[in-house]
VOMARSE-239140 format. One record per residue: residue in three letters; residue number from 1; x, y, z of N, C-alpha, C in turn. Coordinates in steps of 0.1 Angstrom, whole numbers, plus 2048, in hexadecimal, padded with zeros to 3 digits. Layout:
BEGIN
[lose 'ALA',NUM,[X,Y,Z],[X,Y,Z],[X,Y,Z]]
...
This chain:
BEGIN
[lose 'UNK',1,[78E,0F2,8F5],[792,0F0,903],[78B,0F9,90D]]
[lose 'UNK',2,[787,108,909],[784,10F,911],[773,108,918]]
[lose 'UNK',3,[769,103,90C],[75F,0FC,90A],[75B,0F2,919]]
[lose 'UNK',4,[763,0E4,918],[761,0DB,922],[76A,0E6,92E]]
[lose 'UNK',5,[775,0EF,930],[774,0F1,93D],[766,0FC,942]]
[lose 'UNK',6,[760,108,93A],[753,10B,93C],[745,101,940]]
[lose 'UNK',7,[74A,0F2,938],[73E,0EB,940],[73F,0E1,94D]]
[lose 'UNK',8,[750,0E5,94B],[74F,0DB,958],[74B,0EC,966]]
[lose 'UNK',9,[751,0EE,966],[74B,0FD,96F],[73D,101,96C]]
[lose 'UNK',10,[73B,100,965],[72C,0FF,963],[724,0F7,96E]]
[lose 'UNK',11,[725,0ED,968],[720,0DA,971],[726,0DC,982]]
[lose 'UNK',12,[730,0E3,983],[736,0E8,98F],[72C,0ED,99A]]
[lose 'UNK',13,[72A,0F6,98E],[722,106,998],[715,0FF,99B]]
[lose 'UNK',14,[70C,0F9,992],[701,0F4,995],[701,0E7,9A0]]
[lose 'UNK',15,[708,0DF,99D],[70C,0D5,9AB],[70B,0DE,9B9]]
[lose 'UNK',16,[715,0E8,9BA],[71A,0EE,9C6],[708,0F4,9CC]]
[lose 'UNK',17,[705,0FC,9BC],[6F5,102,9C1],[6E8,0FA,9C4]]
[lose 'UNK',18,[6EB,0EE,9BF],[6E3,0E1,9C6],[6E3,0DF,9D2]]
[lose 'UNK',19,[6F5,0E0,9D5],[6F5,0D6,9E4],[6F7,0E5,9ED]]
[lose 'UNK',20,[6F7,0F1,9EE],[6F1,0FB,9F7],[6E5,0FD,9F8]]
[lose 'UNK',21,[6DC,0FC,9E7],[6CB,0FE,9E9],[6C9,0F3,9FA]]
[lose 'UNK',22,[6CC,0E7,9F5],[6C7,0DB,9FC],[6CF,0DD,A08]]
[lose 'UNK',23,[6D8,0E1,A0C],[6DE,0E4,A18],[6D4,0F2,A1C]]
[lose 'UNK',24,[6D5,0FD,A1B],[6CB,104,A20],[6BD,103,A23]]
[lose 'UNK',25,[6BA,0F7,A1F],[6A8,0F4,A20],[6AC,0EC,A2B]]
[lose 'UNK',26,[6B1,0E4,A2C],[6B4,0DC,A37],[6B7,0D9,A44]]
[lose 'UNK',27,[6C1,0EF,A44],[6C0,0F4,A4F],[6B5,0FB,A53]]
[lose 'UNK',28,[6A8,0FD,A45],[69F,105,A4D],[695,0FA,A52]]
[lose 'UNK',29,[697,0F2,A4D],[68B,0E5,A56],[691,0E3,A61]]
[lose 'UNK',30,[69E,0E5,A64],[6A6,0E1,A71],[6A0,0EC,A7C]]
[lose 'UNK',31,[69E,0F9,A77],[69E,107,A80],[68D,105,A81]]
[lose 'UNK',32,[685,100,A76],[679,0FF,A7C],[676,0F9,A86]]
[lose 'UNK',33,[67B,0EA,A83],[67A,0E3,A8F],[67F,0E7,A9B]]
[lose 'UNK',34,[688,0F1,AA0],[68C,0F5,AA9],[681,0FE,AAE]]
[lose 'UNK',35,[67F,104,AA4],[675,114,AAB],[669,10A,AB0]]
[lose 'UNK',36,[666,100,AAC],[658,0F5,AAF],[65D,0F5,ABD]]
[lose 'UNK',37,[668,0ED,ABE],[66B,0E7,AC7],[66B,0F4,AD6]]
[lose 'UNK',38,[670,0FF,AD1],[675,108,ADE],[666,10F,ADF]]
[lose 'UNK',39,[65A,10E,AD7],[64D,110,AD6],[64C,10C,AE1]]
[lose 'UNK',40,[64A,0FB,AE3],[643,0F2,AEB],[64A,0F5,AFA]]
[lose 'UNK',41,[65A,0F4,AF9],[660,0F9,B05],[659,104,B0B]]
[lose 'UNK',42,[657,111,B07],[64E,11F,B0E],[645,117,B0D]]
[lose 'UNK',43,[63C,112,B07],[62B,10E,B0D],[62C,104,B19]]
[lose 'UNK',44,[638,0FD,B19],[638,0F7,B27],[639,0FF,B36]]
[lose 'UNK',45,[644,109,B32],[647,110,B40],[63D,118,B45]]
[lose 'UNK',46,[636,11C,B39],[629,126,B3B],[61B,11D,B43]]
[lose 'UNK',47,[61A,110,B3E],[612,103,B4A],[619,102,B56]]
[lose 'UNK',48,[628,103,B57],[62E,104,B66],[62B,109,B6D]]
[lose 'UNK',49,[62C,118,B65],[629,124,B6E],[61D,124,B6F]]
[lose 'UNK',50,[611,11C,B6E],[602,11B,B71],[604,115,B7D]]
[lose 'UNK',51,[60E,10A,B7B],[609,102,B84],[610,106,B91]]
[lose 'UNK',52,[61B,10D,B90],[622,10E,B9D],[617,11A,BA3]]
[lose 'UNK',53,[612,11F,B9A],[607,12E,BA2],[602,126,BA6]]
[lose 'UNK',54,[5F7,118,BA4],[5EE,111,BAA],[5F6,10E,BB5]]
[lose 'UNK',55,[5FE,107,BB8],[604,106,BC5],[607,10D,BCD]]
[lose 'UNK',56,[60F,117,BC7],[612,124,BD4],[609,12B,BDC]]
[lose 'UNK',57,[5F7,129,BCF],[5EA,131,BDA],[5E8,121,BE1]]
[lose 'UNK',58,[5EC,116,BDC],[5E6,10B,BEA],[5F0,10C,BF4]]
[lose 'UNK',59,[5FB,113,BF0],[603,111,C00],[601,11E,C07]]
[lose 'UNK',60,[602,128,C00],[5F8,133,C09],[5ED,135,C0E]]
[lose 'UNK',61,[5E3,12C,C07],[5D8,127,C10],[5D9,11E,C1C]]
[lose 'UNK',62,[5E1,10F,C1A],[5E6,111,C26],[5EE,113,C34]]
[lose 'UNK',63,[5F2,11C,C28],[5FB,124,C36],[5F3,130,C3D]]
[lose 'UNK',64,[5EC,132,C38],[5E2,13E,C41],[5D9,136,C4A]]
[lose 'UNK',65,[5D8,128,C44],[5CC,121,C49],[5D4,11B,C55]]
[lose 'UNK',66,[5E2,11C,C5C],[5E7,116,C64],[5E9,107,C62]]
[lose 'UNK',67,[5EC,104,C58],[5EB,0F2,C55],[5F7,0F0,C4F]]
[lose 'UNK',68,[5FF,0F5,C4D],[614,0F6,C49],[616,0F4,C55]]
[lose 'UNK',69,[613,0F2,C5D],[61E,0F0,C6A],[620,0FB,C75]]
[lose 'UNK',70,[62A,0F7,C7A],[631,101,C84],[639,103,C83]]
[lose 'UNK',71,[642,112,C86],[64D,117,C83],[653,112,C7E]]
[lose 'UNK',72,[664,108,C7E],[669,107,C75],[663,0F9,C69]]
[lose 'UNK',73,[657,0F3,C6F],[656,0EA,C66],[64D,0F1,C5E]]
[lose 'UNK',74,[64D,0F8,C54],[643,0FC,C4A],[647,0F4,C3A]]
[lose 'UNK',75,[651,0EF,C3C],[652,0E5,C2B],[64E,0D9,C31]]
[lose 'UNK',76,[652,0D4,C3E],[64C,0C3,C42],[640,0C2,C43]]
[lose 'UNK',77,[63A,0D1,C47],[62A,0CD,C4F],[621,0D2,C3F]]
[lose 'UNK',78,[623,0D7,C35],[622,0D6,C2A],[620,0C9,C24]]
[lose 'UNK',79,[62B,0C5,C1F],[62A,0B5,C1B],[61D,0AF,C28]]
[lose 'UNK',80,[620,0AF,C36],[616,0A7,C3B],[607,0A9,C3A]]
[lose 'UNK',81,[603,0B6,C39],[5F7,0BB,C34],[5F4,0B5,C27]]
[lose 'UNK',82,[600,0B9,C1B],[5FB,0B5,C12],[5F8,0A3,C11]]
[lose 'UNK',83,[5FF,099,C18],[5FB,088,C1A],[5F1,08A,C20]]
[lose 'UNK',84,[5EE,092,C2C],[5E0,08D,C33],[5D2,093,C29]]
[lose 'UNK',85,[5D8,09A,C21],[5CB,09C,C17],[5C9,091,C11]]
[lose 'UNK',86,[5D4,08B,C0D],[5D5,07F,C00],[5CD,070,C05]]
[lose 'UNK',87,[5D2,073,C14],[5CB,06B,C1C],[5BC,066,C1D]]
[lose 'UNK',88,[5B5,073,C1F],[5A6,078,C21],[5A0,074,C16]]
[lose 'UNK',89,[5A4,074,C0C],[59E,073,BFB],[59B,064,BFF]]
[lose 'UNK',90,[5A5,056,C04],[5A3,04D,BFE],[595,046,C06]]
């Protein structure tokens, strides 16, 4: 008697160590794909931050250059500068 209950506990333990191996691999493919994922996230904000520097020296260019406008319109006369450029191209 003692026999079949040692093999059923046996058969037990190895089932259980099956299905945590395979559960822990599963979570680490999960956590890779995450670290990929939050990889790509920073390489994006790091092109943001290129690009918003590109912008901020073209609005301080022209805003020294007097072409933002006049006093309170410096976000309208922005946008208008920036159309009449878009303008000139075509």
């Amino acid at each position: 008697m003692s026999q079949p209950d040692e093999d059923f506990f046996e058969r037990e333990r190895e089932r259980l160590v099956r299905e945590i191996t395979s559960d822990w691999e599963e979570l680490l493919l999960s956590t890779n794909g995450l670290n990929r994922k939050l990889e790509e996230v920073l390489g994006m904000t790091k092109e943001y931050a290129t690009i918003a520097a590109l912008w901020d020296s073209f609005y301080q260019l022209m805003r020294s250059s007097g072409l933002d406008g006049e006093g309170g319109e410096e976000q309208q006369g922005g946008l208008v500068a920036t159309a009449s450029i878009g303008k000139g191209g075509q």
